[in-house]
C-alpha positions as CSV (number, residue, x, y, z in Angstrom):
1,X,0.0,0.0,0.0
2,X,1.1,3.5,-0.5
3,X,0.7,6.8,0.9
4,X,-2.0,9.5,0.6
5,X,-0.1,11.2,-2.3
6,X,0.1,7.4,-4.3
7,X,-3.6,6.8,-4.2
8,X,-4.7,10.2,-5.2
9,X,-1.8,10.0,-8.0
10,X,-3.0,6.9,-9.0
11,X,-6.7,7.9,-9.4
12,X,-5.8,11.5,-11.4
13,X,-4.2,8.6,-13.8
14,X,-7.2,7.0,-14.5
15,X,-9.1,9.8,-15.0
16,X,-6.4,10.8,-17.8
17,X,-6.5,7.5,-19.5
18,X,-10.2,7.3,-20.1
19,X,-10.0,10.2,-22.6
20,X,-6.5,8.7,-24.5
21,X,-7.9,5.1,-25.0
22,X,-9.9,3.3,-22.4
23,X,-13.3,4.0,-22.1
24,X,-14.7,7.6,-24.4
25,X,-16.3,9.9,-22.5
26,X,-19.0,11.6,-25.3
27,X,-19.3,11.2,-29.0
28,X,-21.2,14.0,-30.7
29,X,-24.8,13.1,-32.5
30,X,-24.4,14.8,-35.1
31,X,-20.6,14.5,-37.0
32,X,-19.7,11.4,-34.3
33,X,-16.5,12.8,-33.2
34,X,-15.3,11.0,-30.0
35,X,-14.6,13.0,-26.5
36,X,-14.0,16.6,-28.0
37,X,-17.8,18.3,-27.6
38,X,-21.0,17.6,-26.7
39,X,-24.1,17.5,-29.5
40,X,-25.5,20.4,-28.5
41,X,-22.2,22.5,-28.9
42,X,-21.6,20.8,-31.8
43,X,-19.5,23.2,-34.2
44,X,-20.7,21.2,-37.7
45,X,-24.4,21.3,-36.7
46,X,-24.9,23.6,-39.4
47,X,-22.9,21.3,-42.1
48,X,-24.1,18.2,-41.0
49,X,-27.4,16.7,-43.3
50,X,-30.8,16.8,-40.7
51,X,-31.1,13.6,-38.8
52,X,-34.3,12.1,-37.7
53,X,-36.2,13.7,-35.2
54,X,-37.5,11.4,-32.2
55,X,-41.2,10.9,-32.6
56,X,-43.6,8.9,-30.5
57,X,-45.2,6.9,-33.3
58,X,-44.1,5.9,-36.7
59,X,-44.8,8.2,-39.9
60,X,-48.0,7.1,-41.3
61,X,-47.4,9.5,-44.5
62,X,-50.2,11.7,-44.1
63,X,-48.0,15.0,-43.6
64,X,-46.9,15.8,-46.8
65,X,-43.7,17.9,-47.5
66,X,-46.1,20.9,-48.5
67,X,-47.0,21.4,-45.3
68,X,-43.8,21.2,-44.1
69,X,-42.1,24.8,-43.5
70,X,-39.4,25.3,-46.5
71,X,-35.9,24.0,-45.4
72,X,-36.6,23.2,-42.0
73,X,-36.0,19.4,-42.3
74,X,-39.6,18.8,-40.3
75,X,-43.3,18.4,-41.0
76,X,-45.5,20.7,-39.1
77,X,-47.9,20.2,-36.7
78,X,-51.6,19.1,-37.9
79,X,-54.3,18.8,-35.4
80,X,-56.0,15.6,-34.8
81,X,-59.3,17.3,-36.6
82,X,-57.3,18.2,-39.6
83,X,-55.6,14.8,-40.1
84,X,-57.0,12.1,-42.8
85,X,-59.4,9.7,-41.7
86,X,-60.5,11.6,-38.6
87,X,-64.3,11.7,-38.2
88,X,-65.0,15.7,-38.8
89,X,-68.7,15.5,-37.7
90,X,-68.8,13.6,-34.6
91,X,-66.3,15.7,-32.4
92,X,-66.3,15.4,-28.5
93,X,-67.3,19.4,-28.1
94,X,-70.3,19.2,-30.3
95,X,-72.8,18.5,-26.7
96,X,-71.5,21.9,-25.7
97,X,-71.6,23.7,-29.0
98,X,-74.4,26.1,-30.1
99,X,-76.8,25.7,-33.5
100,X,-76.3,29.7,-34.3
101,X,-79.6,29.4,-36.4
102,X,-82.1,29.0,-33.6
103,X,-80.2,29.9,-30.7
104,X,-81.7,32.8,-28.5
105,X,-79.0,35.0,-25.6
106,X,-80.9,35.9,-22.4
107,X,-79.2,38.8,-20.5
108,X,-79.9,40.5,-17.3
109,X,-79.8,36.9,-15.7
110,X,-79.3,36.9,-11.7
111,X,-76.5,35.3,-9.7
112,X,-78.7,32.0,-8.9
113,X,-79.9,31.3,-12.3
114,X,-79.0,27.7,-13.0
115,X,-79.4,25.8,-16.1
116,X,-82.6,24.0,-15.1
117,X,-84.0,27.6,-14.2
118,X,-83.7,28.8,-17.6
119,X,-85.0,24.8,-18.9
120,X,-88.1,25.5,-17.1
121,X,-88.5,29.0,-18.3
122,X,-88.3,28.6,-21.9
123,X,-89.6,24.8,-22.7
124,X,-93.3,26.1,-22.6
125,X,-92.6,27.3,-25.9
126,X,-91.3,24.4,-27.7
127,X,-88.8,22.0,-27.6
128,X,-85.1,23.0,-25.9
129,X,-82.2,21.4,-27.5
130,X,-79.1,22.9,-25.4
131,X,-79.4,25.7,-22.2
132,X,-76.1,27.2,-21.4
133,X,-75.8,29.3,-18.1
134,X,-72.0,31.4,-18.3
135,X,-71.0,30.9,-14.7
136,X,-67.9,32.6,-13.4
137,X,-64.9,29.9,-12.4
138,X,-63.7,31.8,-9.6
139,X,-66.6,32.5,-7.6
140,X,-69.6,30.0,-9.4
141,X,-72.2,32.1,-9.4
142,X,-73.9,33.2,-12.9
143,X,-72.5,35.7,-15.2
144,X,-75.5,37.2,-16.1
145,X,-76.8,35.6,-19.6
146,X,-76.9,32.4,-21.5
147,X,-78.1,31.2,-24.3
148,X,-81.1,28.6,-25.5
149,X,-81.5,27.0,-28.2
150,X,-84.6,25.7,-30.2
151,X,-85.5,22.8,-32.2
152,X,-87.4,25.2,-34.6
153,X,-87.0,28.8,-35.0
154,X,-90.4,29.5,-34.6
155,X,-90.8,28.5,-31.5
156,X,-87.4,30.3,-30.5
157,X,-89.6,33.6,-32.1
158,X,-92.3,33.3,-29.4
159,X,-90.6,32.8,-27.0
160,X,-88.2,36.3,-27.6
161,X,-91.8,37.8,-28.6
162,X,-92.9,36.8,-25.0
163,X,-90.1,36.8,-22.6
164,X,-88.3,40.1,-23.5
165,X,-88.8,42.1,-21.0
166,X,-90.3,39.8,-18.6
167,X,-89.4,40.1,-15.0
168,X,-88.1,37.1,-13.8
169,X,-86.0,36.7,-9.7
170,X,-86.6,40.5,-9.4
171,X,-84.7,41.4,-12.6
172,X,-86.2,42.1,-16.0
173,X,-84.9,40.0,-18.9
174,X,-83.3,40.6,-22.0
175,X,-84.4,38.0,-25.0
176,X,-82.8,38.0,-28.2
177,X,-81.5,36.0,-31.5
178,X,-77.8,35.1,-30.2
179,X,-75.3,36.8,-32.8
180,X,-73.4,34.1,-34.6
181,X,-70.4,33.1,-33.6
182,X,-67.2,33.9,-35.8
183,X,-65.6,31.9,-38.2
């Protein structure tokens, strides 16, 4: 056995060998050169031919190179909606989307107004498809308006030909065709 000095001698050695020939520290990604940079400081990144890219899932070959951006190397992102085979008219958010065409907005709504409130209000006058209350996340009371929407618009008519302006939890109501939305 040796002294202190031996043992710590001894271990800056190996240290200095594993660069020169045992074991290689790093090899670079992208131009494979052994123990002088890592990939990401890599100073023939820019000469170097695009590698593949990690993805979860296999290409399928439905992104073409058109939608790719020019010279980037990668396809851009399509949304599960957009991409083929994906069934357009049954989407998840359709229960809480709106049929613009016979849709009514109530305003002037009180804080305690719940769906079933307005359910019961309106369905006198023909048959209800959706009720939406806007209720505030942070404190869960009502926003102050909705919207209801009709089978047929006639019956949507009536009722904004009978309940504008009627007074309904001490407030008076506004009824009226709900503006469509954007596209």
């Amino acid at each position: 056995m040796g002294t202190k000095a031996d043992d710590t001698k001894a271990a800056g050695d190996n240290l200095s060998q594993l660069g020169k020939g045992g074991a290689v520290l790093m090899v670079c990604r992208t131009c494979g050169k052994k123990g002088d940079h890592w990939t990401s400081k890599c100073p023939y990144k820019d000469l170097a031919a695009p590698t593949d890219v990690f993805v979860d899932k296999p290409p399928t070959g439905e992104t073409s190179t058109a939608s790719a951006a020019p010279g980037s190397g990668k396809a851009a992102y399509v949304p599960p909606s957009m991409r083929a085979g994906a069934d357009r008219s049954a989407g998840g958010s359709d229960m809480r989307r709106r049929n613009d065409e016979n849709s009514v907005r109530v305003t002037n709504l009180s804080e305690d107004t719940r769906e079933p409130d307005l359910m019961e209000l309106f369905h006198p006058f023909g048959a209800v498809t959706r009720v939406y209350v806007a209720i505030d996340q942070k404190t869960g009371v009502s926003r102050g308006f909705g919207f209801v929407n009709f089978v047929s618009r006639e019956d949507a008519q009536r009722a904004i030909n009978k309940l504008n302006g009627y007074g309904y939890d001490n407030l008076i109501l506004r009824v009226e065709w709900a503006t469509p939305r954007p596209t």
